[in-house]
C-alpha positions in Angstrom: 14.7 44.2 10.0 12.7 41.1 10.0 13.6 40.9 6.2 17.2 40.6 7.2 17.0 38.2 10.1 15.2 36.2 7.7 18.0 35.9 5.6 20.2 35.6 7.5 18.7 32.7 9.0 18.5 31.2 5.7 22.4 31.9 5.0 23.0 30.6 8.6 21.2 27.3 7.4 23.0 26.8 4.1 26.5 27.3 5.8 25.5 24.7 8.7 23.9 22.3 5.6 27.6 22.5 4.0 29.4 21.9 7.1 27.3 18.7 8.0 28.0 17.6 4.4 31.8 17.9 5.2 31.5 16.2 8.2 30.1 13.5 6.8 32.6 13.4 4.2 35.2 13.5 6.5 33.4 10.4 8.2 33.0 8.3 4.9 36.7 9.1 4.1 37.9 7.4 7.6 35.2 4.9 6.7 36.8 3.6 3.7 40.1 3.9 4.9 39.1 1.9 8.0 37.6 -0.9 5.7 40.6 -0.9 3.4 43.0 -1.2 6.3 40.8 -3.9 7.4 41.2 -6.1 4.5 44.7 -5.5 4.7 44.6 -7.5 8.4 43.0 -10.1 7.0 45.0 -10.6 4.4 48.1 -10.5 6.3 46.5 -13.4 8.4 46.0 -15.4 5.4 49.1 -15.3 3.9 52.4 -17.1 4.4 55.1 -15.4 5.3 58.6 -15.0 6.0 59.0 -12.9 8.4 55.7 -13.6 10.5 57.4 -11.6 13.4 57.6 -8.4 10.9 54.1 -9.4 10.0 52.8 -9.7 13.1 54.4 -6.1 14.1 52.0 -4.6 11.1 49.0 -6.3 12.1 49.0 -4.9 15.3 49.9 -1.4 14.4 47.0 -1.6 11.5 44.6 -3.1 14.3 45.6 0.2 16.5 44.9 2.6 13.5 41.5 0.7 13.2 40.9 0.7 16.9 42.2 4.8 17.0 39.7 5.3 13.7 36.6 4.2 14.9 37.0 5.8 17.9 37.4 9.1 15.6 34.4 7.7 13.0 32.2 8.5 16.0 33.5 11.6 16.9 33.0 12.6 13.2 29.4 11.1 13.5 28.6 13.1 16.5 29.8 16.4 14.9 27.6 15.7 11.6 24.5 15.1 13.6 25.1 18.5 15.6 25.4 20.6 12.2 22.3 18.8 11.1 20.7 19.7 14.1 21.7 23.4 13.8 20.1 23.5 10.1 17.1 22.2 11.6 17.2 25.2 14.3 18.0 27.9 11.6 15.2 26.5 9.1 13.2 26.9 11.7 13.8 30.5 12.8 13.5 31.8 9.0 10.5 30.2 8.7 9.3 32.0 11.0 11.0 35.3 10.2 9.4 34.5 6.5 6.1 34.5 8.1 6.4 37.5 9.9 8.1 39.3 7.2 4.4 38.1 5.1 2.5 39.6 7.7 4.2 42.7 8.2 4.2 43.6 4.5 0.1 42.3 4.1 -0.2 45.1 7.1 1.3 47.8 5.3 -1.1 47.0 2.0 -3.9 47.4 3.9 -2.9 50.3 5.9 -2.4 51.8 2.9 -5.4 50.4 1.6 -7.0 52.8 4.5 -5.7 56.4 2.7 -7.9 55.5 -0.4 -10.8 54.1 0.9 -11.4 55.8 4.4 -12.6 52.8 5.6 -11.5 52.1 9.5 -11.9 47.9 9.2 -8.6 47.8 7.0 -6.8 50.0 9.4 -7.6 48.2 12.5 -7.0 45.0 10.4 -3.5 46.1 8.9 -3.0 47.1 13.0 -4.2 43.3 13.9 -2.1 41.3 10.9 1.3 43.7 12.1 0.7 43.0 15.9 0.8 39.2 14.6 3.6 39.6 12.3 5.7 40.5 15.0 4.8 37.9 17.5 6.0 35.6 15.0 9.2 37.1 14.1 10.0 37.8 17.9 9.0 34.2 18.4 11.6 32.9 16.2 14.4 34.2 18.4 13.1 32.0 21.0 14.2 29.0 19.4 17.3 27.4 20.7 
């Protein structure tokens, strides 16, 4: 059972890693698009014109998509940082499952290191290395 949680921790981690990527691609696109737009503006100030009411009417609706885009670039950046932090919580808890999983199994070799030798010390000590292996798999579900 701990073998499982453990990987699927580790799954859990690698979806959450690709989602934070896609976040943040979703962010660098708006980024760019932002900055583009941007030149844009500042070339429609700097050249002559025409129509300059027309090209006044553009400036301003570019300057609102800029204005509505880094409102959203945040966003974006908020939702990165939250998938980041949930890799960070589910690398966490298979560590921890890893560990216990270690433990458990070094428990069973030396419990069955008992039937051959007779000896009591590896029993108690496969006893004393399980007890601990499932602290620290129990412990991992107690990070949030």
């Amino acid at each position: 059972m701990v073998t499982v949680l453990g990987h699927r921790s580790h799954t859990e981690a690698v979806l959450m890693q690709s989602r934070a990527g896609d976040q943040w691609n979703e962010y660098q696109a708006k980024k760019i698009r932002m900055d583009n737009l941007s030149v844009t503006v500042d070339l429609l100030a700097m050249e002559p014109t025409i129509n300059a009411a027309a090209a006044d009417t553009k400036r301003h609706e570019y300057e609102a998509h800029i204005e509505k885009w880094n409102e959203d670039l945040a966003k974006e950046q908020e939702k990165a940082r939250e998938f980041e932090s949930e890799v960070t919580k589910a690398e966490a808890k298979a560590s921890r499952y890893d560990l216990g999983e270690a433990l458990l199994q070094i428990a069973v070799v030396l419990c069955s290191i008992t039937l051959f030798t007779r000896k009591r010390a590896y029993f108690l000590l496969g006893l004393s290395l399980g007890a601990a292996g499932l602290i620290v798999a129990v412990s991992a579900l107690l990070i949030h």
